[in-house]
C-alpha positions as CSV (number, residue, x, y, z in Angstrom):
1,X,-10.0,19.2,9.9
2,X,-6.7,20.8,9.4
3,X,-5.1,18.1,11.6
4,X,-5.8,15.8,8.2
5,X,-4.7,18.1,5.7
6,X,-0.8,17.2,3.8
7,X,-0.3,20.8,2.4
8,X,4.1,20.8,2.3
9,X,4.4,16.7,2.3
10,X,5.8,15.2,-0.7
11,X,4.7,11.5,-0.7
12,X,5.4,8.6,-2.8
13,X,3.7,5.3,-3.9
14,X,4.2,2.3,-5.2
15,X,1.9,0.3,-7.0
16,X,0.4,4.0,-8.1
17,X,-0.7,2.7,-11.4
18,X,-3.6,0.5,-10.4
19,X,-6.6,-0.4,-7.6
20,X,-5.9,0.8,-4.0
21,X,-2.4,2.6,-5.0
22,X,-3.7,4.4,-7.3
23,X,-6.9,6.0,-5.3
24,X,-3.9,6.1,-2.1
25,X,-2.2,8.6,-4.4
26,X,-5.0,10.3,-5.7
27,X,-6.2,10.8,-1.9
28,X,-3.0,12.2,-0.6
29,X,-3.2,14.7,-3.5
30,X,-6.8,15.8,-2.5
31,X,-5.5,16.1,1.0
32,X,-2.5,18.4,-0.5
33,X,0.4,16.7,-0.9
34,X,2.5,16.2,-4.2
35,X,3.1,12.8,-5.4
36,X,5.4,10.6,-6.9
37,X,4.0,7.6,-8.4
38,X,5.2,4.5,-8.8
39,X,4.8,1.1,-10.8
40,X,6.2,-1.5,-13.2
41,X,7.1,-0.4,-16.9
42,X,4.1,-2.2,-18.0
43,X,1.5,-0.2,-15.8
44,X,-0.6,1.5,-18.1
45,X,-2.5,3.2,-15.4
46,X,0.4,5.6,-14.1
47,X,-0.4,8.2,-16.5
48,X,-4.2,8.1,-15.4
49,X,-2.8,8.2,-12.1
50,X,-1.0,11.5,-13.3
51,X,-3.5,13.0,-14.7
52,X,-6.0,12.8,-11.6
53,X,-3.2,14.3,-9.2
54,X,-2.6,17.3,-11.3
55,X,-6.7,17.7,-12.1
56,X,-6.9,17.7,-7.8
57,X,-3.6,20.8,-8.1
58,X,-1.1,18.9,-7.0
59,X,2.3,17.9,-8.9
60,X,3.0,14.6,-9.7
61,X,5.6,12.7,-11.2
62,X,5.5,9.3,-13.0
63,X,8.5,6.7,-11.9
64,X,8.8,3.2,-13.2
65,X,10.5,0.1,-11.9
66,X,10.0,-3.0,-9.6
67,X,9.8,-3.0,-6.0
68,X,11.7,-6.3,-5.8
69,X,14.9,-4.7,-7.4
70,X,16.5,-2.3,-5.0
71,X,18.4,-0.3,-7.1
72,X,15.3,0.9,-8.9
73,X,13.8,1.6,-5.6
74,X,16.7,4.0,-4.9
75,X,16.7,5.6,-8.1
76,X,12.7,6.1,-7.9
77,X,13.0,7.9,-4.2
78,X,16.0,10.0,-5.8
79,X,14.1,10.7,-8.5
80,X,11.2,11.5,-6.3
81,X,13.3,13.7,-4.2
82,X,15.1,15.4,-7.2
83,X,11.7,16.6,-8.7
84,X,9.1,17.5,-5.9
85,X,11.5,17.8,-2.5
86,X,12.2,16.2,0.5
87,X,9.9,13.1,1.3
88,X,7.5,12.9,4.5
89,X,5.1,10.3,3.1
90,X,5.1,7.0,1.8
91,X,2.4,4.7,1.1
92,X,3.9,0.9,-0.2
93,X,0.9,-0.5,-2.3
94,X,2.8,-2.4,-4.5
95,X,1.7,-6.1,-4.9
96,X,0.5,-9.3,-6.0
97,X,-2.5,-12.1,-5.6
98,X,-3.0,-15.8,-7.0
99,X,-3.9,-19.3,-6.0
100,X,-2.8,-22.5,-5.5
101,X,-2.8,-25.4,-4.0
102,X,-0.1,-25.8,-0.9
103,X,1.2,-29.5,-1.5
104,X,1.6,-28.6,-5.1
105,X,3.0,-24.7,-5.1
106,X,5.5,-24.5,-7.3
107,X,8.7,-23.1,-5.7
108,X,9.0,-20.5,-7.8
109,X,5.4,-19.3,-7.0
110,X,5.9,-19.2,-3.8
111,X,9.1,-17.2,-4.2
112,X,8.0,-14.4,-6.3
113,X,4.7,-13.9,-4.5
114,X,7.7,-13.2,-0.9
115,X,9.7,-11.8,-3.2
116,X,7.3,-8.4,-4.2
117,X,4.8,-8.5,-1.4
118,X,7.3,-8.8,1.5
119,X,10.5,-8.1,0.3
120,X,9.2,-5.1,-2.1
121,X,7.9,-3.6,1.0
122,X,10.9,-3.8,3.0
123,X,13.5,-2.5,0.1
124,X,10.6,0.5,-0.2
125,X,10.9,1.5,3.4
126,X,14.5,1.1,3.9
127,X,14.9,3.6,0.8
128,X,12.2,5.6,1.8
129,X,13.7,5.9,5.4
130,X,16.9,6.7,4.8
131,X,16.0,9.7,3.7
132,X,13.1,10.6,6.4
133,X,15.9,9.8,8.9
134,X,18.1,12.4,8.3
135,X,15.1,14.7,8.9
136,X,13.7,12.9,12.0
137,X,10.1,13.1,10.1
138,X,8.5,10.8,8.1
139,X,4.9,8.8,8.1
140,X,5.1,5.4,6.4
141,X,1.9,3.5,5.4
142,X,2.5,-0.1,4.0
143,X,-0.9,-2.0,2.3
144,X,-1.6,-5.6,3.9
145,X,-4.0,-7.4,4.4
146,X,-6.9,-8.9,6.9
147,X,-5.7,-12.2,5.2
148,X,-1.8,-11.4,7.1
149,X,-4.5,-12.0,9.9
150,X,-7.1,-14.9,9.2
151,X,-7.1,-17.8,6.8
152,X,-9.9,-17.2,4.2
153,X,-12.3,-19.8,3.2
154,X,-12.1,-21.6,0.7
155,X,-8.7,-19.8,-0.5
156,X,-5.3,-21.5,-1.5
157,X,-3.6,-19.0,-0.8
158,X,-0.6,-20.0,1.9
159,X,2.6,-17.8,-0.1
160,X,-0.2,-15.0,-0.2
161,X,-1.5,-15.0,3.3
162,X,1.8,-15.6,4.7
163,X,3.5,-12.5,2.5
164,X,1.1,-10.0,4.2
165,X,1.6,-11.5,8.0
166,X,5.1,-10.8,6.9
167,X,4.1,-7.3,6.5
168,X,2.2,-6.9,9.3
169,X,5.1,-7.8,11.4
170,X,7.6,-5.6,9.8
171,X,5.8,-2.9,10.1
172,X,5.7,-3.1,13.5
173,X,9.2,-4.0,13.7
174,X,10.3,-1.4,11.7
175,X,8.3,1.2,13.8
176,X,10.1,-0.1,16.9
177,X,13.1,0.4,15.1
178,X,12.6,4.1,13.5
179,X,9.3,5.5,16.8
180,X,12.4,7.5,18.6
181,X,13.9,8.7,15.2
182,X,10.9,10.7,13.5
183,X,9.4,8.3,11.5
184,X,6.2,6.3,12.4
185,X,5.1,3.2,10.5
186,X,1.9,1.7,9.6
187,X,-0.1,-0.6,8.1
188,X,-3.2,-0.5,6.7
189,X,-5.3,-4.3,6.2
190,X,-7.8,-4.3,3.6
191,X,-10.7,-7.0,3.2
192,X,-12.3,-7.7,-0.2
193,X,-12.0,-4.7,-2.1
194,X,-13.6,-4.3,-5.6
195,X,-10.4,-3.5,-7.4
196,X,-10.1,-4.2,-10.9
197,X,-8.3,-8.3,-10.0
198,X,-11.5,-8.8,-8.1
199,X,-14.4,-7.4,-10.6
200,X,-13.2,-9.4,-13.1
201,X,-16.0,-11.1,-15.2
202,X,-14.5,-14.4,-14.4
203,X,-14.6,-13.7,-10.9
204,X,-18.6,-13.0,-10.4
205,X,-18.8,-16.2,-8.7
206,X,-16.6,-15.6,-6.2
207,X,-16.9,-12.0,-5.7
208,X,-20.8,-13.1,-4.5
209,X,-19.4,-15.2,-1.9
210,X,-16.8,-12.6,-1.1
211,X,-20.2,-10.5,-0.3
212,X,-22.2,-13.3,1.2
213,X,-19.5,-13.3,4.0
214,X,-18.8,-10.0,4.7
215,X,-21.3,-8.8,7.6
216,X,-21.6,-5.3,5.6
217,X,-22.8,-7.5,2.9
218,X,-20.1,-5.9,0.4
219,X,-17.2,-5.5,-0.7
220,X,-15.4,-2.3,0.2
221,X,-14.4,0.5,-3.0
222,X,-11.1,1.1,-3.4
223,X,-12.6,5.1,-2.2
224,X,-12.7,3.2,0.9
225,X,-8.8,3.3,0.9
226,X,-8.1,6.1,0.5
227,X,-9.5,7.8,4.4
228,X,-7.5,5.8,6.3
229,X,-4.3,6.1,4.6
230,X,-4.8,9.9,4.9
231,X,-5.2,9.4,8.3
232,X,-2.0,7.5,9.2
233,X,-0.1,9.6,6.6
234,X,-1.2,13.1,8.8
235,X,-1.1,14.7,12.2
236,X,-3.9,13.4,12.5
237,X,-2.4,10.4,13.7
238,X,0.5,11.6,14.9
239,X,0.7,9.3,18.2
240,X,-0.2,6.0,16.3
241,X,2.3,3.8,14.8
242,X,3.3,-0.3,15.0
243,X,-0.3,-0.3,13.9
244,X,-2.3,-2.7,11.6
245,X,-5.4,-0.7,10.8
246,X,-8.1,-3.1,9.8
247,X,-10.8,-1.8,6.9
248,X,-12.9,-5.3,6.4
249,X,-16.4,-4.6,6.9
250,X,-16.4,-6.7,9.8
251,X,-15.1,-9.4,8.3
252,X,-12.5,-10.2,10.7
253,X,-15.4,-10.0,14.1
254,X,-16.7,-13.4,12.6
């Protein structure tokens, strides 16, 4: 079980203040690493978020800022750096969801939907890297999604599905680009996961189909998360990367 364990890595994430970030970051500390974690100045959950890494023994620092703004992603990996040590993991949660329909999408919808679920992720791994690089060791985990895979039924949801394809494919590119300098790079696809967008009261209708269509008959906990992102981020993985690591419930076998 050792080969799972993060005792010494100092990791970061964004999107640390809510849903699957947050439990990601709370994981890693039960696993043994420090964290920084990161969100918008709005995110009300980073200090909860805080509060659960130190109760598991771990330090933790709170950064805020936007993932689609690259000088605050520098200055939050500084930061990180400056108060906890050298980074070895990363885990890039940060990210949106809405609907709409394609002929009508607004271009501004579409834009800002690319512009923090794709472009967020790739400013967070190029500032995360450049500093794993110059250590030849790093483990980088970005969230996607089975929808960067499928087309879901019934969903409008063309800027969405096509911003986590996008970072299915960068991941793998980027792995390509770092596999012989250290760093490995993964990606992690969730299905429906019971986070706070999708329990909702005003989404009880839909979550039921959500669960009608999953062949586990549920949808997964944001708990559920957290395993395989402690996987990718530790030895235990340590000759995987280029990966899309699908947690669906079988979803995607239908």
């Amino acid at each position: 079980m050792d080969l799972f364990r993060l005792d010494g890595d100092i990791a970061l994430v964004t999107g640390a203040g809510s849903g699957i970030g947050q439990r990601i970051a709370v994981g890693l500390a039960e696993a043994g690493a420090d964290v920084a974690c990161f969100d918008l100045p709005g995110s009300a959950g980073l200090d909860d978020t805080r509060a659960r890494i130190e109760a598991a023994g771990r330090r933790a620092v709170v950064l805020r800022g936007s993932v689609t703004e690259a000088a605050e992603v520098e200055a939050a990996v500084d930061a990180a750096e400056r108060q906890l040590g050298g980074l070895t993991v990363a885990v890039n949660a940060a990210g949106i969801a809405n609907a709409f329909p394609a002929e009508d999408m607004p271009l501004d919808q579409w834009q800002r939907m690319l512009d923090i679920n794709l472009t967020g992720v790739f400013l967070s791994c190029q500032a995360e890297a450049r500093r794993m690089l110059a250590r030849r060791r790093g483990s980088i985990v970005n969230i996607a999604s089975m929808s960067g895979s499928i087309v879901n039924r019934g969903l409008q949801q063309i800027h969405y599905n096509t911003s986590k394809a996008g970072v299915i494919h960068l991941t793998r590119s980027l792995a390509m680009e770092w596999c012989d300098r250290g760093i490995r790079v993964n990606a992690i696809s969730p299905g429906y996961t019971a986070t706070p967008m999708n329990t909702r009261p005003e989404m009880a209708t839909q979550t039921a189909v959500f669960e009608a269509e999953t062949p586990m008959g549920r949808m997964a906990s944001v708990d559920e998360m957290a395993g395989p992102a402690i996987f990718l981020a530790s030895r235990a993985s340590s000759f995987c990367t280029g990966q899309d690591l699908v947690i669906d419930g079988g979803f995607t076998c239908w």
